[in-house]
Jmol script that loads the backbone (N, CA, C; Angstrom):
load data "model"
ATOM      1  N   UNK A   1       0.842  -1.171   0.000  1.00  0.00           N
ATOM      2  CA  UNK A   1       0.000   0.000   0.000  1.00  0.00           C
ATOM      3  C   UNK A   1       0.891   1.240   0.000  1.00  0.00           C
ATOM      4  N   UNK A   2       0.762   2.299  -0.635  1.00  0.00           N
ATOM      5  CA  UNK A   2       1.495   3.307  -0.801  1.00  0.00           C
ATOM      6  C   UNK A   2       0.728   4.282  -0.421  1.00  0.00           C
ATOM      7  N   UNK A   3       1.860   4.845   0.868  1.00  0.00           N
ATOM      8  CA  UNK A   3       1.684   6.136   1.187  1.00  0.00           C
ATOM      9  C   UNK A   3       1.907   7.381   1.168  1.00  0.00           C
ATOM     10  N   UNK A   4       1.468   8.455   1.213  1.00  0.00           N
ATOM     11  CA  UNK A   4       2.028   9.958   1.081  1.00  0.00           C
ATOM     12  C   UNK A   4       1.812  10.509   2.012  1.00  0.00           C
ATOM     13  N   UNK A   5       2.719  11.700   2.048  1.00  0.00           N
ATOM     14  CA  UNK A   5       2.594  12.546   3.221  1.00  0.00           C
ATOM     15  C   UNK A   5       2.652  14.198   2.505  1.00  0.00           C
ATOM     16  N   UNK A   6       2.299  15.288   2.995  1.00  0.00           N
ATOM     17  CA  UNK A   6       2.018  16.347   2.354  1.00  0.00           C
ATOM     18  C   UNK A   6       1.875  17.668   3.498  1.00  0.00           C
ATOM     19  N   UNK A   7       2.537  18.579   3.394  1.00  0.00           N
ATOM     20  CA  UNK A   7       1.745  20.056   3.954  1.00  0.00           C
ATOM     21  C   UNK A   7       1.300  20.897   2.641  1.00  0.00           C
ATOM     22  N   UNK A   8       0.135  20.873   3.355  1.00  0.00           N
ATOM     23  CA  UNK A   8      -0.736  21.889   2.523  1.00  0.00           C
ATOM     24  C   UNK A   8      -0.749  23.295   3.119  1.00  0.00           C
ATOM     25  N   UNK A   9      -0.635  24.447   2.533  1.00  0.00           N
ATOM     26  CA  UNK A   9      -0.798  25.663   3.007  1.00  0.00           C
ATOM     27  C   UNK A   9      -1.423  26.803   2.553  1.00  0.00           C
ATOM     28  N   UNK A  10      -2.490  26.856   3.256  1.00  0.00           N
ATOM     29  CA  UNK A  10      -3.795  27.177   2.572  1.00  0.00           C
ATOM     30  C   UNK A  10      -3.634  29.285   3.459  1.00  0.00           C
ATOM     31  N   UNK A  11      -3.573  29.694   2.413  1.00  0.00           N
ATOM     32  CA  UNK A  11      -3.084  31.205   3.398  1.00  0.00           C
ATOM     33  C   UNK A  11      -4.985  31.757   3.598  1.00  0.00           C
ATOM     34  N   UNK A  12      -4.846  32.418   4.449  1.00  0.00           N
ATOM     35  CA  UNK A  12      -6.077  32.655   4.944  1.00  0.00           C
ATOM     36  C   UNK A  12      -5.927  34.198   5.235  1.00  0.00           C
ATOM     37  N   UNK A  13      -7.106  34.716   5.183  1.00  0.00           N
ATOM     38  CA  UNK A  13      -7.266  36.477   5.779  1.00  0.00           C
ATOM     39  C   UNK A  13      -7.883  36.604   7.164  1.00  0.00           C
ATOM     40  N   UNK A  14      -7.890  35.643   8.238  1.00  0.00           N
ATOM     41  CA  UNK A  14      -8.672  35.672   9.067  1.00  0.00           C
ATOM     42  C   UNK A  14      -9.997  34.813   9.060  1.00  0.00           C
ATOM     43  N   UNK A  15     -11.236  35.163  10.214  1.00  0.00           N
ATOM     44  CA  UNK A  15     -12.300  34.066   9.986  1.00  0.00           C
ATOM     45  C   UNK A  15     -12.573  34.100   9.061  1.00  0.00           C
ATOM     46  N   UNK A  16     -13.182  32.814   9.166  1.00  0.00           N
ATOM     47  CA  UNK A  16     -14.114  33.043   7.351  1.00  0.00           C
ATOM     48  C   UNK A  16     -14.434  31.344   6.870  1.00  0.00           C
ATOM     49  N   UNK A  17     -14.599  31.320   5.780  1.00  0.00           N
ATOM     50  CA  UNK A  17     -14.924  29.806   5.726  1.00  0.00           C
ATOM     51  C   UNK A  17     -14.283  29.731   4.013  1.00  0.00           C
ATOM     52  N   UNK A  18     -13.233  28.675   3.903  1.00  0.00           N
ATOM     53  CA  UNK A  18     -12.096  28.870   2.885  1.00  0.00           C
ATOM     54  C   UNK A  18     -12.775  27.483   2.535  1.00  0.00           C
ATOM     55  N   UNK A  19     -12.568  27.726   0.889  1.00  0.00           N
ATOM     56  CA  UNK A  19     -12.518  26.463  -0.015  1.00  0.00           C
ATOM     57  C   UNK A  19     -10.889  26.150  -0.281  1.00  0.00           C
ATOM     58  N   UNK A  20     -11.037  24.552   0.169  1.00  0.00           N
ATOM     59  CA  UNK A  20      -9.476  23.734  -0.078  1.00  0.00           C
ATOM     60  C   UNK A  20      -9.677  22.616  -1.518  1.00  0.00           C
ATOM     61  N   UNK A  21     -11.330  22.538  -1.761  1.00  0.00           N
ATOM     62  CA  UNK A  21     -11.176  21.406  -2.365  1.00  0.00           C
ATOM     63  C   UNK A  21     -10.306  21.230  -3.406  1.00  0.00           C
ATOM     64  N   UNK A  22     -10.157  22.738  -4.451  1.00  0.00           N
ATOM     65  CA  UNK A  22      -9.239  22.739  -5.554  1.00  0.00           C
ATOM     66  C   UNK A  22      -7.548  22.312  -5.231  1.00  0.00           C
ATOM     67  N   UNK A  23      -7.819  22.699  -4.052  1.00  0.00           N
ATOM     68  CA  UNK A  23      -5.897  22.238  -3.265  1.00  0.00           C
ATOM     69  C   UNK A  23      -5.930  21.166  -3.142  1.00  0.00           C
ATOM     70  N   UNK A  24      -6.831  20.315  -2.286  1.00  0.00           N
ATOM     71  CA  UNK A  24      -6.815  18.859  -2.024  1.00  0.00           C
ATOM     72  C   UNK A  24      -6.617  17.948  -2.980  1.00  0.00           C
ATOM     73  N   UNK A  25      -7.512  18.145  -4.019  1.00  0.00           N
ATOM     74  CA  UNK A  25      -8.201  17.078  -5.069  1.00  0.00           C
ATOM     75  C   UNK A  25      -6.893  17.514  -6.038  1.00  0.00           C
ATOM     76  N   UNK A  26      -5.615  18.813  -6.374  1.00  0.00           N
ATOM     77  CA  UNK A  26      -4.898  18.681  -7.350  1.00  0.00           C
ATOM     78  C   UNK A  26      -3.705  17.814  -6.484  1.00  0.00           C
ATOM     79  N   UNK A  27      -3.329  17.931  -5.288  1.00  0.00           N
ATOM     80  CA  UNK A  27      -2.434  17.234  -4.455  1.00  0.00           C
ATOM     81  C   UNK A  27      -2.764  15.553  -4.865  1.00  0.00           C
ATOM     82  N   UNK A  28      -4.110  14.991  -4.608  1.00  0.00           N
ATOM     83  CA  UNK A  28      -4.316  13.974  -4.693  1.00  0.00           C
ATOM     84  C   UNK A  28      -3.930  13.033  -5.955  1.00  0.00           C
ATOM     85  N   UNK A  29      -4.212  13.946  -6.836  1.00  0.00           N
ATOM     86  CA  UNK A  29      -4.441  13.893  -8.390  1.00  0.00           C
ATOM     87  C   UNK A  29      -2.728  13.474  -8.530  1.00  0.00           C
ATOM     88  N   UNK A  30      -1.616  14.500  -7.962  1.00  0.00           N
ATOM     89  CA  UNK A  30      -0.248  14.488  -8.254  1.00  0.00           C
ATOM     90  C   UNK A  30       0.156  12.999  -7.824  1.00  0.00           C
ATOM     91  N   UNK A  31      -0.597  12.377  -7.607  1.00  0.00           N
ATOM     92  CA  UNK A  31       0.001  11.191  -6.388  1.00  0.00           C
ATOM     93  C   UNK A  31       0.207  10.150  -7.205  1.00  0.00           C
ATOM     94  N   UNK A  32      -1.514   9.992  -8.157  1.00  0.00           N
ATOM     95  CA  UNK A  32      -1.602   9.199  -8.970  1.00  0.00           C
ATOM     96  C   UNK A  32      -2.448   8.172  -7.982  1.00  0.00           C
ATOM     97  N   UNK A  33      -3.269   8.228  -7.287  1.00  0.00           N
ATOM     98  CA  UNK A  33      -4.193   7.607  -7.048  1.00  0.00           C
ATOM     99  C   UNK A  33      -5.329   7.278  -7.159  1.00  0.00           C
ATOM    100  N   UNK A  34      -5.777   5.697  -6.792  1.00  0.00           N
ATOM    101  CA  UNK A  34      -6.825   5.518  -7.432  1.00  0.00           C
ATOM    102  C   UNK A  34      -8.330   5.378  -6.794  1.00  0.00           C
ATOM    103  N   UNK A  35      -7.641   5.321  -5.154  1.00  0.00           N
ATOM    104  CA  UNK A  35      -8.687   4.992  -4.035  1.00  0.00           C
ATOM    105  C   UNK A  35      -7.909   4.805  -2.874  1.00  0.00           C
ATOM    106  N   UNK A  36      -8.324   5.126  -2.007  1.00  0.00           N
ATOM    107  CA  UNK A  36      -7.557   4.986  -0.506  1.00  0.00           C
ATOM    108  C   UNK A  36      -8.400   6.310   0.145  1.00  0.00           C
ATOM    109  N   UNK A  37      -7.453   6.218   1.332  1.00  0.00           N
ATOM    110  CA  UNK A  37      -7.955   7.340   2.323  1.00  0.00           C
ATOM    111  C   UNK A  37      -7.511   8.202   2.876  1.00  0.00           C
ATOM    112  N   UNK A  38      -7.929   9.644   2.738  1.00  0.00           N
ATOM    113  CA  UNK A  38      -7.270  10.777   2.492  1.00  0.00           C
ATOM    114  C   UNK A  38      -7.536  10.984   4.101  1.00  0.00           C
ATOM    115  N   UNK A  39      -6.377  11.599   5.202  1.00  0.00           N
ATOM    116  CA  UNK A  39      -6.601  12.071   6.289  1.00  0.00           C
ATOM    117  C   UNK A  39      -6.150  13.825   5.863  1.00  0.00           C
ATOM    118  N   UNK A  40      -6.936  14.582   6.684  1.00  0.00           N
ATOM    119  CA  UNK A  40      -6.462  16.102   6.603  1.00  0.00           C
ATOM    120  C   UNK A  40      -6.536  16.283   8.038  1.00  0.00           C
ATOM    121  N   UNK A  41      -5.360  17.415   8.236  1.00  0.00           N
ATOM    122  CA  UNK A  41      -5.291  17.408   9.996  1.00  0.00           C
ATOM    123  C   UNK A  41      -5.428  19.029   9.727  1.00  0.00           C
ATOM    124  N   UNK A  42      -5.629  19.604  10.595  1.00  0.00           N
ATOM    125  CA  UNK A  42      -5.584  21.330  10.743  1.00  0.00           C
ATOM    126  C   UNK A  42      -4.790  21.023  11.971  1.00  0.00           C
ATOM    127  N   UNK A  43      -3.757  22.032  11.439  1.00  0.00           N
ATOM    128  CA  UNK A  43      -2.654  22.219  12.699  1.00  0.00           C
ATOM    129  C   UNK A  43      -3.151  23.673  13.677  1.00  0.00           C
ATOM    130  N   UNK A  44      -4.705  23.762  13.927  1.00  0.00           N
ATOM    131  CA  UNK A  44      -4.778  24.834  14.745  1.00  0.00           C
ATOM    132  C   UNK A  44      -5.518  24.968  15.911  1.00  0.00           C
ATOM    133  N   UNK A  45      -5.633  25.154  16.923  1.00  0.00           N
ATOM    134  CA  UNK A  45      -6.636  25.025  18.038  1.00  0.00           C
ATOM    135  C   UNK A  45      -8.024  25.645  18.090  1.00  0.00           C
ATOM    136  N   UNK A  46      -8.241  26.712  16.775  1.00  0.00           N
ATOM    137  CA  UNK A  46      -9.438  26.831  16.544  1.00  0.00           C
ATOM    138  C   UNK A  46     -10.020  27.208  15.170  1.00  0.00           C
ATOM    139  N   UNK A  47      -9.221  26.361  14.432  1.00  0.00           N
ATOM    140  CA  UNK A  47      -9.702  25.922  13.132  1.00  0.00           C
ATOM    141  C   UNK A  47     -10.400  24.393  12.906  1.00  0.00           C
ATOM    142  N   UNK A  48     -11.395  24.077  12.233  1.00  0.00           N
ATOM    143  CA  UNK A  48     -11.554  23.244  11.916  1.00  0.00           C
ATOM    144  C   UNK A  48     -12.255  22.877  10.100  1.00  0.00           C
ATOM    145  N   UNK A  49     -12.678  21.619   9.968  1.00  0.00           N
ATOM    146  CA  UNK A  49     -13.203  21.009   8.683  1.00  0.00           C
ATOM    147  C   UNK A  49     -14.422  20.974   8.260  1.00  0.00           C
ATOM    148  N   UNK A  50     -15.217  21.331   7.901  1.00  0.00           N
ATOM    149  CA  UNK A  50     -16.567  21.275   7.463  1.00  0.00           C
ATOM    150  C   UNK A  50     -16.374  20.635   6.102  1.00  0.00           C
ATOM    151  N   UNK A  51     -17.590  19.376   5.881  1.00  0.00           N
ATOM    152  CA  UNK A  51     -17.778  18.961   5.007  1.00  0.00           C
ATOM    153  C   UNK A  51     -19.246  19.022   4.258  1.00  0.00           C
ATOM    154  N   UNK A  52     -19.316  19.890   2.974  1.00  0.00           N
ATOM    155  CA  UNK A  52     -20.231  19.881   2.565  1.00  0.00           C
ATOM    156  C   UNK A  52     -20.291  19.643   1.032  1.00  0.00           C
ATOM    157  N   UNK A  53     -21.286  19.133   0.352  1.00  0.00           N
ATOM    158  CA  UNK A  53     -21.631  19.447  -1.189  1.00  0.00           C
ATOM    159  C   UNK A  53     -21.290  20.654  -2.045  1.00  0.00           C
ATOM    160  N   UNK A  54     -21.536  21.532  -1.184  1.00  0.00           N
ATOM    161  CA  UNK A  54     -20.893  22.964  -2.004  1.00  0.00           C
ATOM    162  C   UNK A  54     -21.872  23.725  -3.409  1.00  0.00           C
ATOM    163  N   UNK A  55     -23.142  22.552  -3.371  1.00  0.00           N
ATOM    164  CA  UNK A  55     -23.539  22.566  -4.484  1.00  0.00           C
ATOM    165  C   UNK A  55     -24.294  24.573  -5.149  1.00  0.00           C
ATOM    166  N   UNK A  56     -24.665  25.193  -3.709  1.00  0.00           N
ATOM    167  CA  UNK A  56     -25.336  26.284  -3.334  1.00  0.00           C
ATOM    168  C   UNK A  56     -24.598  27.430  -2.468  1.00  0.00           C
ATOM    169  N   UNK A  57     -23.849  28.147  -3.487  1.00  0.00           N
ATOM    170  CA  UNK A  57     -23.449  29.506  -2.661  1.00  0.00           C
ATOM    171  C   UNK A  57     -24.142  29.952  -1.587  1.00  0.00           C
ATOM    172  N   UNK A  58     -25.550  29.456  -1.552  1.00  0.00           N
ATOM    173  CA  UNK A  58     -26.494  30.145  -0.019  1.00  0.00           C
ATOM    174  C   UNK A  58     -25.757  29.804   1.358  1.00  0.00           C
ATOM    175  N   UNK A  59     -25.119  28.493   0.717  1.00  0.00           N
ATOM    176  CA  UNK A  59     -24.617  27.493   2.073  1.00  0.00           C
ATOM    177  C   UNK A  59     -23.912  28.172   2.992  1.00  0.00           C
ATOM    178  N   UNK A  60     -22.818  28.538   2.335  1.00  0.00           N
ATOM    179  CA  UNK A  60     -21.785  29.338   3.012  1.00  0.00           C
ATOM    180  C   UNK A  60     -22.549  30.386   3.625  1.00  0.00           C
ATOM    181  N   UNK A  61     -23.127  31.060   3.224  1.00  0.00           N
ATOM    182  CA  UNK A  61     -23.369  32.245   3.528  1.00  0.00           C
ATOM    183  C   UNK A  61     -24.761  32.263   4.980  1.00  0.00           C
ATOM    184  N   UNK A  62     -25.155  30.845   4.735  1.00  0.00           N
ATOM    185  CA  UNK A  62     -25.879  30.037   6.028  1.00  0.00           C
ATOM    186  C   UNK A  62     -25.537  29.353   7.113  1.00  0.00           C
ATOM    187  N   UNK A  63     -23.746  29.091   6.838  1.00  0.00           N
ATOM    188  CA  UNK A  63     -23.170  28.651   7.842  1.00  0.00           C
ATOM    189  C   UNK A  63     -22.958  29.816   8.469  1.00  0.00           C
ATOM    190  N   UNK A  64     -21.788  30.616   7.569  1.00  0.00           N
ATOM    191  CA  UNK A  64     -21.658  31.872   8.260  1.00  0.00           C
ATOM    192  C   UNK A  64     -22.558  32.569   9.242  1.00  0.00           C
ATOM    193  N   UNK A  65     -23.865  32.779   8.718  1.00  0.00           N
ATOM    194  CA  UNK A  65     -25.167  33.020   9.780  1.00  0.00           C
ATOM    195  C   UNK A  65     -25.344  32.248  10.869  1.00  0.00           C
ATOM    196  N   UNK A  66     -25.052  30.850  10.682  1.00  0.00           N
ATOM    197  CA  UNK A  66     -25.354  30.055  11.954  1.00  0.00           C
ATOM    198  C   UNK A  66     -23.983  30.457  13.010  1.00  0.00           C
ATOM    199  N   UNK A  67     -22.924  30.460  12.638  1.00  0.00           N
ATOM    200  CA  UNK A  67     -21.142  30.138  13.219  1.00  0.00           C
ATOM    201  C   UNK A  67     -21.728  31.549  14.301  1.00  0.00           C
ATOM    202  N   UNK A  68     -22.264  32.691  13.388  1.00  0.00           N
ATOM    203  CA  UNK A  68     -21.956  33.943  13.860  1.00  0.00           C
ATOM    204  C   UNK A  68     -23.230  33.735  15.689  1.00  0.00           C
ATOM    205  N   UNK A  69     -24.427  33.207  15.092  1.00  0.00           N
ATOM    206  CA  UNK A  69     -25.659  33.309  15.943  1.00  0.00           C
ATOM    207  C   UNK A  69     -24.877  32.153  17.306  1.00  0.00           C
ATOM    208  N   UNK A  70     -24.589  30.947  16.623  1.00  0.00           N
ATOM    209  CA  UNK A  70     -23.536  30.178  18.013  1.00  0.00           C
ATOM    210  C   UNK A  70     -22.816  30.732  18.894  1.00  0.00           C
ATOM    211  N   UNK A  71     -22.030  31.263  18.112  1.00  0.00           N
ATOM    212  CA  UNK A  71     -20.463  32.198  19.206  1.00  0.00           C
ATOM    213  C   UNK A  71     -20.101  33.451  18.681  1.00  0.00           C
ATOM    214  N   UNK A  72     -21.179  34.009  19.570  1.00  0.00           N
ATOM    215  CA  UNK A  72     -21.216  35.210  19.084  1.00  0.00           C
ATOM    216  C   UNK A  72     -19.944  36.635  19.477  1.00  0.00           C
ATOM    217  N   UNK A  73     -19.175  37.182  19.117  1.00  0.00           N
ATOM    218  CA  UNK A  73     -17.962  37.440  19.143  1.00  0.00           C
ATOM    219  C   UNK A  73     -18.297  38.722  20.362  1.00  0.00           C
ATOM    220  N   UNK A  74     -18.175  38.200  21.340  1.00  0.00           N
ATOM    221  CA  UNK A  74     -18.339  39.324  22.433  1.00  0.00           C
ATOM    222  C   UNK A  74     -17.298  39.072  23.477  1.00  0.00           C
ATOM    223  N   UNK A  75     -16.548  39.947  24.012  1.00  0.00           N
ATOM    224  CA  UNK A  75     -15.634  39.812  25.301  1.00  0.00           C
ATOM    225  C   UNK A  75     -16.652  39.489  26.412  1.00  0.00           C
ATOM    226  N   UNK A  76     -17.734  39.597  26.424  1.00  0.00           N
ATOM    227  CA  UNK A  76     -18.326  39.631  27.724  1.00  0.00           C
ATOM    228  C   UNK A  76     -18.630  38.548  28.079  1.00  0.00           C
ATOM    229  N   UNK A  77     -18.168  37.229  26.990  1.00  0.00           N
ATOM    230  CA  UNK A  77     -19.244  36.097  27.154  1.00  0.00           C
ATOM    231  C   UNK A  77     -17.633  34.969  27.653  1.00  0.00           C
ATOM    232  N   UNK A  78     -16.635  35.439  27.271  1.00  0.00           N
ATOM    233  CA  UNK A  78     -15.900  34.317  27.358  1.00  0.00           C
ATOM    234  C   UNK A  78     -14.531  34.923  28.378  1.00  0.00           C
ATOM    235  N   UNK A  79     -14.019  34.142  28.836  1.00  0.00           N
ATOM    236  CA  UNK A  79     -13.019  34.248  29.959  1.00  0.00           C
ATOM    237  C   UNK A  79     -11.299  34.124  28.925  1.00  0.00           C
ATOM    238  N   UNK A  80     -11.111  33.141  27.852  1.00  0.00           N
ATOM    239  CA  UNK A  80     -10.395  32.901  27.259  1.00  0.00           C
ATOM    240  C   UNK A  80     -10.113  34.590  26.421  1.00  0.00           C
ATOM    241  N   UNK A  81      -9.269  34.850  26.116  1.00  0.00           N
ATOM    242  CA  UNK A  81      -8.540  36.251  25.988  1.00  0.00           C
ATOM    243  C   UNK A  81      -7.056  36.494  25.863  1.00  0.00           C
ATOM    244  N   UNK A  82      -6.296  35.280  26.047  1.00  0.00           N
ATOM    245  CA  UNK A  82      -5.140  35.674  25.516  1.00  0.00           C
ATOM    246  C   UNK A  82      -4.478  35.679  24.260  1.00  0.00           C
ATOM    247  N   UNK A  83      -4.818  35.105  23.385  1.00  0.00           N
ATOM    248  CA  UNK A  83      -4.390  34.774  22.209  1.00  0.00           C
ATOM    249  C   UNK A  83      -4.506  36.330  20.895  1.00  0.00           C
ATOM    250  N   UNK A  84      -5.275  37.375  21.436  1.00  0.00           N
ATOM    251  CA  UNK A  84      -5.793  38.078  20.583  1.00  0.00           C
ATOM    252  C   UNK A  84      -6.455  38.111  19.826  1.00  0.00           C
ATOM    253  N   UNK A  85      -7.118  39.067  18.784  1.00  0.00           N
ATOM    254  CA  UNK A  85      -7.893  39.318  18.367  1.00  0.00           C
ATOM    255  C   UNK A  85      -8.116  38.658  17.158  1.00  0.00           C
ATOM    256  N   UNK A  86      -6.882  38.249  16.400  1.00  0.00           N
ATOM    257  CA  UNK A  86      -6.671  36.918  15.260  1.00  0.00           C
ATOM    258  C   UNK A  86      -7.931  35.590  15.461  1.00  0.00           C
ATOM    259  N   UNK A  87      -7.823  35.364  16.638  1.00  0.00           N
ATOM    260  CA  UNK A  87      -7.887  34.002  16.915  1.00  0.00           C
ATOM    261  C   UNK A  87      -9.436  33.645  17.251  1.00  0.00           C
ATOM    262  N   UNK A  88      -9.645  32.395  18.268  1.00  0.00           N
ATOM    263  CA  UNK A  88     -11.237  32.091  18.339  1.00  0.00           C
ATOM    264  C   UNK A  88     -11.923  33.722  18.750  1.00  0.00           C
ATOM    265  N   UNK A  89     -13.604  33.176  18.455  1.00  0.00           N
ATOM    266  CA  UNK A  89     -14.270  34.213  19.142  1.00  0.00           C
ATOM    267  C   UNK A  89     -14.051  34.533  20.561  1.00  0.00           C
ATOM    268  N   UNK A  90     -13.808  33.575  21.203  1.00  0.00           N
ATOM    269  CA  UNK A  90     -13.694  34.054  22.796  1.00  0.00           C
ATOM    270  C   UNK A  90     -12.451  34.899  22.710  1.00  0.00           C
ATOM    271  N   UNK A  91     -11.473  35.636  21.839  1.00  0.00           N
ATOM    272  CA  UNK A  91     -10.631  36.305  21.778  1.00  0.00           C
ATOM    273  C   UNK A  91     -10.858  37.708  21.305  1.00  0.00           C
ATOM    274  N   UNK A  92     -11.954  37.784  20.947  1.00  0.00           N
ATOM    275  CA  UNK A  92     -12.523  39.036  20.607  1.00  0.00           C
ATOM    276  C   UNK A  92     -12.340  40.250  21.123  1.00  0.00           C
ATOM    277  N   UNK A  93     -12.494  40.371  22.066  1.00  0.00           N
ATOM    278  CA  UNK A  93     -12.183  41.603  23.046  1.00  0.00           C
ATOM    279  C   UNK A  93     -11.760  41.013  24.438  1.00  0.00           C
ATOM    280  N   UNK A  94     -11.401  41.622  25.401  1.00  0.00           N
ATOM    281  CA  UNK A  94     -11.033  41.376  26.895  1.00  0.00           C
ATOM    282  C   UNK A  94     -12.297  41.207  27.558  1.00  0.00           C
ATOM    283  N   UNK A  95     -12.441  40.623  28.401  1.00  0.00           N
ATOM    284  CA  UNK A  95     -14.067  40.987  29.489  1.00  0.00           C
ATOM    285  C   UNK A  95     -14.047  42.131  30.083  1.00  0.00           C
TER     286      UNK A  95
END
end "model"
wireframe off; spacefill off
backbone 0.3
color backbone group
């Protein structure tokens, strides 16, 4: 069984919700594979993976609505605060 290993580096502007698939699927493609199983890790403590169809620009723009109504970016709500203003919502402002 043949394996690969890879960093991907996907540059980002801050929150937001980034398409990788064109990165993933040309990486995969370079490999020459035909089936197996792709692991992706995010090297960040408050990044993560969403998997969707993609089929409907609304989507995004419905997650975004939901992400925002969940955790909502207020200093007043979270104790976590050191990391700055880059980082999760609980970094938003100071309490």
């Amino acid at each position: 069984m043949k394996q690969s290993a890879h960093l991907l580096v996907i540059p980002t502007s801050g929150k937001g919700l980034y398409e990788i698939t064109d990165t993933v699927s040309r990486w995969v493609r370079e490999q020459g594979l035909r089936g197996g199983l792709l692991t992706l890790f995010v090297q960040h403590t408050s990044a993560s993976l969403t998997v969707q169809e993609n089929a409907d620009p609304d989507v995004v723009a419905d997650l975004e609505t939901f992400f925002a109504r969940l955790v909502p970016e207020s200093g007043q709500l979270y104790r976590h605060t050191v990391e700055g203003a880059d980082d999760m919502p609980a970094t938003s402002a100071p309490p």
